[in-house]
FIZA-248707 format. One record per residue (C-alpha): x, y, z; residue in one letter. Coordinates in steps of 0.05 Angstrom, whole numbers, padded with zeros to 5 digits, always signed. Example, Ala and Ser with C-alpha at 12.3 -4.5 7.8 and 13.67 -1.06 7.14 Angstrom:
2
+00246-00090+00156A +00273-00021+00143S 
This chain:
436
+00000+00000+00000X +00017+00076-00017X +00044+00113+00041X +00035+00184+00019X +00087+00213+00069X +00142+00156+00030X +00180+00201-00008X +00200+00256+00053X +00220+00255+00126X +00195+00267+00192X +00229+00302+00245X +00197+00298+00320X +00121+00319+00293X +00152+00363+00231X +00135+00345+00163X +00209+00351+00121X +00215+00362+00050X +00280+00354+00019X +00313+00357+00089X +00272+00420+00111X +00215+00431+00162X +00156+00447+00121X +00143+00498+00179X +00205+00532+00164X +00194+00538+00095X +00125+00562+00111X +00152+00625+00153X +00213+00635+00108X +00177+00640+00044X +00102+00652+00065X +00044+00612+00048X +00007+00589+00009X +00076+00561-00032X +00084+00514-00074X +00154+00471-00055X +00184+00417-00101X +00230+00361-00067X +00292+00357-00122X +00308+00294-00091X +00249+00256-00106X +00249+00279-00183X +00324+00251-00184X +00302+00182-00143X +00241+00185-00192X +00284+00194-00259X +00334+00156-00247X +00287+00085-00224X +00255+00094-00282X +00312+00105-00327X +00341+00046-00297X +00290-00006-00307X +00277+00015-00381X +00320-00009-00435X +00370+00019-00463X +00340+00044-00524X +00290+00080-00496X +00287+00158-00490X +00248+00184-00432X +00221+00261-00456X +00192+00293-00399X +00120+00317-00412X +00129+00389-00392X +00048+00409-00386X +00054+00373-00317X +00099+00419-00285X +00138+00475-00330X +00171+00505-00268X +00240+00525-00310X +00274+00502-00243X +00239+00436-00244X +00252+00431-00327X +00324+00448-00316X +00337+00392-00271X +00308+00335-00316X +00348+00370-00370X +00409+00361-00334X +00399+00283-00317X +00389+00276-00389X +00310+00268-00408X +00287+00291-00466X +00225+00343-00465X +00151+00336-00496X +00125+00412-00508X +00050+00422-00528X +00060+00500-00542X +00105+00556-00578X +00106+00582-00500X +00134+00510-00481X +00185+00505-00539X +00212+00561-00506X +00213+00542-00447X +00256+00479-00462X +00298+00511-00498X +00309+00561-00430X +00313+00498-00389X +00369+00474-00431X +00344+00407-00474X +00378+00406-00538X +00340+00419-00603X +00342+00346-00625X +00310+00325-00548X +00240+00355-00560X +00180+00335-00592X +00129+00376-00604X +00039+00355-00604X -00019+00388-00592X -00095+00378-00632X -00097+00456-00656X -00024+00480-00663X -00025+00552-00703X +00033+00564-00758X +00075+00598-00713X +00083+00534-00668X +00100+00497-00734X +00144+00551-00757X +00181+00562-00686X +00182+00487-00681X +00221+00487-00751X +00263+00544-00739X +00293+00507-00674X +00308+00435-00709X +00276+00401-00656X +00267+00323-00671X +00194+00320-00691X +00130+00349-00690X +00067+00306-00681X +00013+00317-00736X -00045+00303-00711X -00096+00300-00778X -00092+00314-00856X -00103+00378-00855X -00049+00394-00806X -00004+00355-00855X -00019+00389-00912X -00007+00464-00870X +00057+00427-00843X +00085+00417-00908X +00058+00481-00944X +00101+00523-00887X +00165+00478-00896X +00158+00485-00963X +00150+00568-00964X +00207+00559-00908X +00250+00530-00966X +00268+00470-00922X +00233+00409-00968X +00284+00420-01026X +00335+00403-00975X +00370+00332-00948X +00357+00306-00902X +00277+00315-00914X +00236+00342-00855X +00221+00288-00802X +00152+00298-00775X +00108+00242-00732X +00042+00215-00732X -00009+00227-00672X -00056+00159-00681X -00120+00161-00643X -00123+00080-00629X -00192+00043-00635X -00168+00014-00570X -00136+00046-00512X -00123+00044-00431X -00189+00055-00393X -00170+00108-00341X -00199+00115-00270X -00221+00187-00286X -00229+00215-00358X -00170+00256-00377X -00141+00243-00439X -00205+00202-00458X -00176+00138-00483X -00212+00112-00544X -00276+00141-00588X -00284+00203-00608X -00229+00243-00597X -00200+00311-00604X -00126+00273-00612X -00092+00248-00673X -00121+00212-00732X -00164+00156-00725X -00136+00097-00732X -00179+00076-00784X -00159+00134-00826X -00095+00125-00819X -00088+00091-00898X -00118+00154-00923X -00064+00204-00886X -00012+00155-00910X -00042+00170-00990X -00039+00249-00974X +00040+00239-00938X +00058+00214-01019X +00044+00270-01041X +00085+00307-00999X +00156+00320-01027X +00207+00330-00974X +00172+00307-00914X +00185+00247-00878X +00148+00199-00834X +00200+00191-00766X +00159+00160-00722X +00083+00139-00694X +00067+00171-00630X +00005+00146-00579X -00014+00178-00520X -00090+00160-00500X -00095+00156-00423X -00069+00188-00363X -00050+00165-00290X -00046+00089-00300X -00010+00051-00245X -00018-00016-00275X +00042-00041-00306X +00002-00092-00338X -00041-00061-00384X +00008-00006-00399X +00049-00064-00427X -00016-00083-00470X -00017-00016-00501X +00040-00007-00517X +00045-00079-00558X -00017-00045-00594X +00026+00006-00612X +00077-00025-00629X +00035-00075-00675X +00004-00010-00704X +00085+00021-00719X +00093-00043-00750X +00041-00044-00799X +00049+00028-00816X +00128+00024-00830X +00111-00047-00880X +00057+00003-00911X +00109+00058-00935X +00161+00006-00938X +00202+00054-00898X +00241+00046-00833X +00208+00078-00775X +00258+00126-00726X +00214+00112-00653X +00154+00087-00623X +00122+00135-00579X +00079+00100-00536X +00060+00172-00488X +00062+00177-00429X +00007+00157-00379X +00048+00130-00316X +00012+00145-00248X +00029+00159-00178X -00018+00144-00113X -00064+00194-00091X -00104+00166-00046X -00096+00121+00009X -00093+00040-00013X -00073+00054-00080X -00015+00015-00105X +00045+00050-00135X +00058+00030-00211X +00112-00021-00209X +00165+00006-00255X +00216-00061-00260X +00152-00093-00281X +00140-00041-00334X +00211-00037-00352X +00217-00113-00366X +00148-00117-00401X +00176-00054-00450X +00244-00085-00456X +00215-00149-00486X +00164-00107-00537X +00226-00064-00563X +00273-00135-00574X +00206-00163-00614X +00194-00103-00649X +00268-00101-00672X +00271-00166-00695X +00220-00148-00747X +00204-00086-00791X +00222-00039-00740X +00291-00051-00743X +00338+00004-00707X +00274+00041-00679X +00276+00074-00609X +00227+00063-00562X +00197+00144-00529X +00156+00145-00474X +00128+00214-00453X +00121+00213-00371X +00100+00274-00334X +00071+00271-00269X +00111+00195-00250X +00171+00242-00250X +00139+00300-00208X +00077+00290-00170X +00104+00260-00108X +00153+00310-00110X +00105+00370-00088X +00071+00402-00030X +00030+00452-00026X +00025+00494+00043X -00024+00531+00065X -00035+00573+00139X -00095+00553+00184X -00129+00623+00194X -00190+00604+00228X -00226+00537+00256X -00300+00539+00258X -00359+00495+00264X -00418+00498+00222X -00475+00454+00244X -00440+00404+00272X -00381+00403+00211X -00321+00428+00228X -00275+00478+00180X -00204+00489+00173X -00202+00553+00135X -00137+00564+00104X -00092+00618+00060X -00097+00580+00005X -00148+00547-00036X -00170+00512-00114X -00145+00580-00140X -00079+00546-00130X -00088+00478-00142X -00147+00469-00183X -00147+00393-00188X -00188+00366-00126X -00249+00400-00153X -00233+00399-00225X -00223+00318-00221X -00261+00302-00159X -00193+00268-00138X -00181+00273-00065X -00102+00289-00052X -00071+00276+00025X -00068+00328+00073X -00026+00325+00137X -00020+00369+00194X +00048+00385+00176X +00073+00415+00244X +00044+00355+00280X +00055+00297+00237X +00050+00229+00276X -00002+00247+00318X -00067+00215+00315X -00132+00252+00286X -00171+00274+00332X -00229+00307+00298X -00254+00305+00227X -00242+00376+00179X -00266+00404+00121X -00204+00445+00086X -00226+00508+00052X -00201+00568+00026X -00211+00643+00024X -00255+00649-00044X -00334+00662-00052X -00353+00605-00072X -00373+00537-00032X -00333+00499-00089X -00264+00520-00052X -00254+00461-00012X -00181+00432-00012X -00198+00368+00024X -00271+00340+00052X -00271+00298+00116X -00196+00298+00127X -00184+00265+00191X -00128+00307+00231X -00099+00316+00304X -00135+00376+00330X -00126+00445+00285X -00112+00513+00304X -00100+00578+00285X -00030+00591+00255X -00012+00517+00238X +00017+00489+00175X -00031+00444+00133X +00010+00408+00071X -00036+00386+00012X +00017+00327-00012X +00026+00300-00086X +00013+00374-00114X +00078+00363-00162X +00041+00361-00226X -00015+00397-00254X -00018+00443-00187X +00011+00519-00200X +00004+00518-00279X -00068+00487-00283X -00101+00529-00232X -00138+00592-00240X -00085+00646-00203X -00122+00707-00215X -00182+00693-00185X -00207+00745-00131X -00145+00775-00142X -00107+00732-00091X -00029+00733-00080X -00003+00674-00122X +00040+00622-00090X +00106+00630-00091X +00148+00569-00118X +00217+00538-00078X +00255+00479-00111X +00287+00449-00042X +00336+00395-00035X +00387+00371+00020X +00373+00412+00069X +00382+00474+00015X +00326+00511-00015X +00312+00562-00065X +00266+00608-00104X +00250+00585-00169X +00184+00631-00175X +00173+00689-00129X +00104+00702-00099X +00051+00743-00146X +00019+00806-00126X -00050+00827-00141X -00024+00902-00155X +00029+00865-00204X -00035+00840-00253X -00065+00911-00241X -00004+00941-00271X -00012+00899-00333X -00077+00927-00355X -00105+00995-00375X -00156+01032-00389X -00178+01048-00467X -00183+01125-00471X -00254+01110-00493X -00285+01084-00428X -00250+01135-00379X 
């Protein structure tokens, strides 16, 4: 079973991250703040790196955490990075992954992703339908870069007739989808890609669910795709470059949930890539795409207890913080842990509701968290708020402060996004002569 305190410390009843009392990061930075443990990204990284083969490239999906400190880091152990954005292209290239390390996908990229995306050289972009083909090649061709060798190396986003059924529907597995081309359809892009001088087909890329901590039926799909990448390089009678089989790997959130087993995964991938190579895919690379399996554990989100109050018998921890900050609870309906984080270890002694400061009854960190007893001034830490926590969330909302963000590790800690002012966003807007 998941122990959602596993990846940090304990000191008497404080909570540590990274080697520091989460009540002394509280007071030295101010709440609500975002911190990221360093640490467990590298423990993270480096299990996972270990127990896949070696021709595997891991590209670290950067929509679940784009903190440049947090980027910079997987840069520097040597992922490669998945950007869905012109904004995100950027940002990798700030972090520090090479040109060649990033793929690019996204269902409605504009021409200046494409062209920006070209301009850097990055290893592919993922087209995800005919049309977006056809606007592809017309801007590499006005960009005078399909009259030269080697040809442009593009991939293929393929929206599988099967997929992985997820617990909650983020991605949305298989059906109708926003993602890729059908599957079925895939003969017809194929037709459209011949008439295409100077592009070339690099690799398939997958990527239809989100949060799956079964090793098993990852494994499954990815033989799909794999199968599919088969088929497809016979059909052009081309070699393919790499298999993108997405990303998709989950963390615990809630209590009983098993971890996904990654030696499992590793073996089960290992044996897919030595099949595959044995057959038409021959010198292709196996890409998976993870996000929040590198980062989720590693985040906590703190928040100050400014008031405890009972309402008809339910009790309230009112907080600093709220779903301003970290959106997901509400947006998903998925429960994260909260712990008393100056009094970890003790045992629960009454039953809280954990809301926030905004005017609406949907703010509600946590419902019917059990916790030693609450007061004013204490330290509550929402835990696996790594991915999809600062960036997702709605900052501006009642004009709120926004979190500040500290990358921690060993006992050292530092700034890696300072804490927003309201007056800051005021000072970005104006007034048009007309309305004064």
């Amino acid at each position: 079973m998941s122990d959602p305190l596993r990846p940090f410390g304990v000191s008497g009843e404080d909570l540590l991250v990274g080697g520091i009392a989460a009540r002394e990061l509280a007071e030295r930075f101010g709440t609500p703040l975002y911190v990221y443990d360093a640490g467990v990204v590298v423990d993270r990284y480096s299990g996972l790196r270990r127990a896949l083969p070696e021709g595997a490239d891991i590209y670290y999906a950067m929509k679940a955490n784009p903190s440049l400190a947090v980027c910079a880091l997987l840069a520097k152990l040597g992922a490669g990075a998945e950007a869905a954005s012109r904004g995100e292209l950027s940002l990798a290239s700030a972090a520090g992954f090479s040109a060649p390390s990033i793929v690019m996908a996204g269902p409605s990229k504009t021409a200046e992703d494409h062209r920006q995306a070209l301009r850097m050289g990055i290893r592919c972009v993922h087209i995800e339908s005919e049309s977006e083909l056809v606007r592809f090649h017309a801007l590499a061709t006005e960009m005078g870069l399909t009259d030269r060798d080697p040809p442009v190396r593009f991939g293929l986003r393929i929206n599988t007739i099967a997929a992985v059924e997820e617990e909650r529907s983020i991605i949305g597995g298989a059906g109708p989808r926003k993602f890729g081309v059908d599957e079925e359809d895939v003969g017809s892009f194929l037709d459209r890609l011949r008439s295409c001088r100077g592009l070339k087909l690099a690799g398939v890329h997958v990527f239809n669910a989100s949060n799956v901590r079964d090793a098993g039926r990852l494994i499954e799909n990815a033989a799909r795709i794999f199968d599919l990448a088969a088929s497809i390089s016979e059909e052009l009678e081309e070699p393919l470059d790499y298999v993108d089989v997405g990303g998709g790997l989950g963390i615990p959130y809630a209590a009983g949930e098993e971890p996904l087993d990654v030696e499992a995964l590793g073996r089960g991938l290992t044996r897919l890539l030595d099949s595959a190579r044995s057959g038409p895919l021959t010198g292709a690379r196996l890409v998976l795409e993870p996000g929040r399996y590198l980062v989720g554990e590693s985040g906590v989100y703190l928040s100050r207890v400014l008031e405890v109050k009972t309402s008809r018998g339910k009790s309230f921890a009112l907080v600093d913080g709220g779903i301003h900050h970290l959106l997901r609870p509400v947006l998903l309906q998925a429960p994260h842990p909260i712990v008393l984080a100056n009094r970890v270890g003790r045992m629960p002694e009454e039953v809280y509701d954990v809301a926030g400061p905004l005017c609406t009854g949907l703010d509600v960190l946590g419902k019917g968290i059990a916790l030693p007893e609450v007061s004013p001034g204490d330290v509550l830490a929402v835990l696996c708020a790594g991915a999809y926590g600062y960036s997702e969330s709605m900052l501006e909302f009642l004009s709120h402060p926004s979190p500040a963000e500290v990358i921690v590790r060993d006992g050292e800690a530092g700034v890696a996004r300072p804490r927003g002012e309201p007056e800051e966003g005021i000072a970005r807007q104006s007034i048009p002569a007309f309305v004064r």
